[in-house]
C-alpha positions as CSV (number, residue, x, y, z in Angstrom):
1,X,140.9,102.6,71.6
2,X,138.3,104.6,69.7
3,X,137.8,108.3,70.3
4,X,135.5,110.2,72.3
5,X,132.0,111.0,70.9
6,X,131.9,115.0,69.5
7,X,129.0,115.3,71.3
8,X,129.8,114.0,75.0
9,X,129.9,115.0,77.4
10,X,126.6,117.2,75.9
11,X,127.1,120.6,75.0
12,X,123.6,121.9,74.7
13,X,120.4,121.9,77.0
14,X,118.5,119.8,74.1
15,X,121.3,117.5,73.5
16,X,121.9,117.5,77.5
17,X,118.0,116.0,77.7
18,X,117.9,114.1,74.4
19,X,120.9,112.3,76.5
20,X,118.4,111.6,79.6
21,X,116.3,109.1,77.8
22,X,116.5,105.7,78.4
23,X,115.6,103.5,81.4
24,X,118.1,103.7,84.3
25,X,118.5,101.1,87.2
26,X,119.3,103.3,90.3
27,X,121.1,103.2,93.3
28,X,120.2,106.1,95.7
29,X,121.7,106.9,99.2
30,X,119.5,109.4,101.0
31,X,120.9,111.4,104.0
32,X,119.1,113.1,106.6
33,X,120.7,116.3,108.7
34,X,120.4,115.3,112.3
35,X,122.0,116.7,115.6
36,X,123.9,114.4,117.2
37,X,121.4,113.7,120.0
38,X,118.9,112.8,117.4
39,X,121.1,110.6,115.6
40,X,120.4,107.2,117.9
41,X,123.2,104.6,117.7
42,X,121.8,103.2,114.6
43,X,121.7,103.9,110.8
44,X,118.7,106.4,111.1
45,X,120.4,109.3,109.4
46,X,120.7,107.6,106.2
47,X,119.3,105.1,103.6
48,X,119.9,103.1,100.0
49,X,117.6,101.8,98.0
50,X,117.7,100.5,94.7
51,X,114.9,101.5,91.5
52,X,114.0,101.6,87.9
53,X,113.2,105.0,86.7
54,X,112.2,105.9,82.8
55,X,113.2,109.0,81.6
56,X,111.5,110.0,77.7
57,X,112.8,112.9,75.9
58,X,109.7,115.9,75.7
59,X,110.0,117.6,72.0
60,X,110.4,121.2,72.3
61,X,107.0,123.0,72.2
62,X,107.3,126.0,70.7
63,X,110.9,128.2,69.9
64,X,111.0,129.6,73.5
65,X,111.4,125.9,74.8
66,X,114.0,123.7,74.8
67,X,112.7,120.8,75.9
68,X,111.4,118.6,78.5
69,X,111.7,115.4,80.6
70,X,108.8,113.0,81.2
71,X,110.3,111.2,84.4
72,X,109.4,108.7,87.1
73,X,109.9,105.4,88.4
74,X,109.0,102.6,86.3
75,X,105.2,101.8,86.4
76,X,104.2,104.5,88.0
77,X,102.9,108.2,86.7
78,X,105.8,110.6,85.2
79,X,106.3,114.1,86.3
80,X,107.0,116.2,83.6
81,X,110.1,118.7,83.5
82,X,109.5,121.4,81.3
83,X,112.7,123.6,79.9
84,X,112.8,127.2,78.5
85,X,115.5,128.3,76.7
86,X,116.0,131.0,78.9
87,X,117.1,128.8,81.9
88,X,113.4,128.7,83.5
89,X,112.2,125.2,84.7
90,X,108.8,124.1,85.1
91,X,108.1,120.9,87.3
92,X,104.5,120.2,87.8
93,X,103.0,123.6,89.6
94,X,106.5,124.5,90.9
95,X,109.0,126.8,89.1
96,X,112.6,126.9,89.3
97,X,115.6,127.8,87.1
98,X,118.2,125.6,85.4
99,X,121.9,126.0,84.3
100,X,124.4,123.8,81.8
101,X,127.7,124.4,83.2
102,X,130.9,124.1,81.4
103,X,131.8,121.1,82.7
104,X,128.8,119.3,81.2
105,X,126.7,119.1,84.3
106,X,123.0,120.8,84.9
107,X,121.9,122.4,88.1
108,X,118.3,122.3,88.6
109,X,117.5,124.8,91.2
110,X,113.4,124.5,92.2
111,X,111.9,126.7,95.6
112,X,109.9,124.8,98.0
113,X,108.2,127.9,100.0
114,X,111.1,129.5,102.1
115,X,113.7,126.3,101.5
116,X,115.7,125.8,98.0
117,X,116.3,121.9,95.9
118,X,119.3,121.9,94.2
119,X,120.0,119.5,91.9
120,X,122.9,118.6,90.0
121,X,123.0,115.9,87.5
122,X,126.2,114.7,85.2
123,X,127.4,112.0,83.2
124,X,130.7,110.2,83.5
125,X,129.8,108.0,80.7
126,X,127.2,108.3,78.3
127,X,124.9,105.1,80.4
128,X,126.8,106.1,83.9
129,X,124.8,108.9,85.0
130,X,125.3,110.5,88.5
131,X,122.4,112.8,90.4
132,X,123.3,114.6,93.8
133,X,120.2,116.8,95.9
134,X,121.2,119.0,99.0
135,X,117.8,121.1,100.1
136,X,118.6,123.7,102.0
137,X,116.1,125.4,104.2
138,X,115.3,129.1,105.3
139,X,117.3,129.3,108.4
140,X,120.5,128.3,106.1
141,X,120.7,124.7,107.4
142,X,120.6,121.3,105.7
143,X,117.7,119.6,104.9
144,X,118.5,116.4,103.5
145,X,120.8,115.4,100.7
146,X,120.8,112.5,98.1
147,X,123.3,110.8,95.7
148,X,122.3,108.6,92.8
149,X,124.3,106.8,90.1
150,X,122.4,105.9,87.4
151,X,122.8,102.9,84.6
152,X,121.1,102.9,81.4
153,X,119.7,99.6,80.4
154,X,121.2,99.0,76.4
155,X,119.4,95.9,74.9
156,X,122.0,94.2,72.5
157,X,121.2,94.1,68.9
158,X,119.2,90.9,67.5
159,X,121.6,88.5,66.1
């Protein structure tokens, strides 16, 4: 059994990002806050679906930056997340802040008028990543929420 990597789970913001890159076949389960009269006798309040999202690493731009993300599902126009080192995030024309924790996960935290998006996205293997999303709006209730785990594709080397 070989030891852990020094550098998972990441440690840094850039080294959190560089880790990002890759293409990832998805599995998301989306859930929808209902009350229980609107909830039906069916499945309504949730959904799965399946994707392939590809996720490049954005170079730092200047020394105030630490990075960004060039992300979206595979064949279709990325949105770019744009880090500054001073936990400000940048995600098209909205602005929001982010946060490494200590246990190697980041929080992305964006504002959508009066309701909040927080993200929070970990690995539990460097090509298992794991994504959950809980919006919360004004009035303090839930939104919606989503779970994702993530798998990096890894081409094998030619023999």
């Amino acid at each position: 059994m070989s030891a852990p990597s020094p550098d998972f789970p990441p440690a840094t913001i850039e080294a959190f990002l560089r880790s990002c890159a890759g293409e990832w076949m998805a599995l998301r389960s989306r859930f929808a806050a209902t009350d229980a009269a609107e909830a039906g006798d069916g499945d309504e309040w949730h959904t799965s679906e399946r994707g392939e999202l590809v996720v490049a690493f954005l170079e730092p731009s200047d020394a105030g930056s630490a990075g960004g993300l060039s992300v979206g599902p595979k064949g279709e126009p990325p949105r770019h997340l744009l880090f500054s080192a001073d936990g400000v995030l940048q995600a098209g024309d909205q602005q929001g802040r982010w946060l490494l924790w200590p246990d190697g996960s980041l929080e992305l935290v964006l504002e959508q008028g009066a309701d909040q998006l927080r993200e929070r996205i970990w690995f539990n293997k460097p090509n298992l990543r794991l994504r959950s999303t809980v919006e919360q709006r004004a009035d303090g209730s839930l939104g919606r929420a989503s779970f994702s785990s993530e798998i990096r594709r890894v081409s094998r080397p030619a023999s």
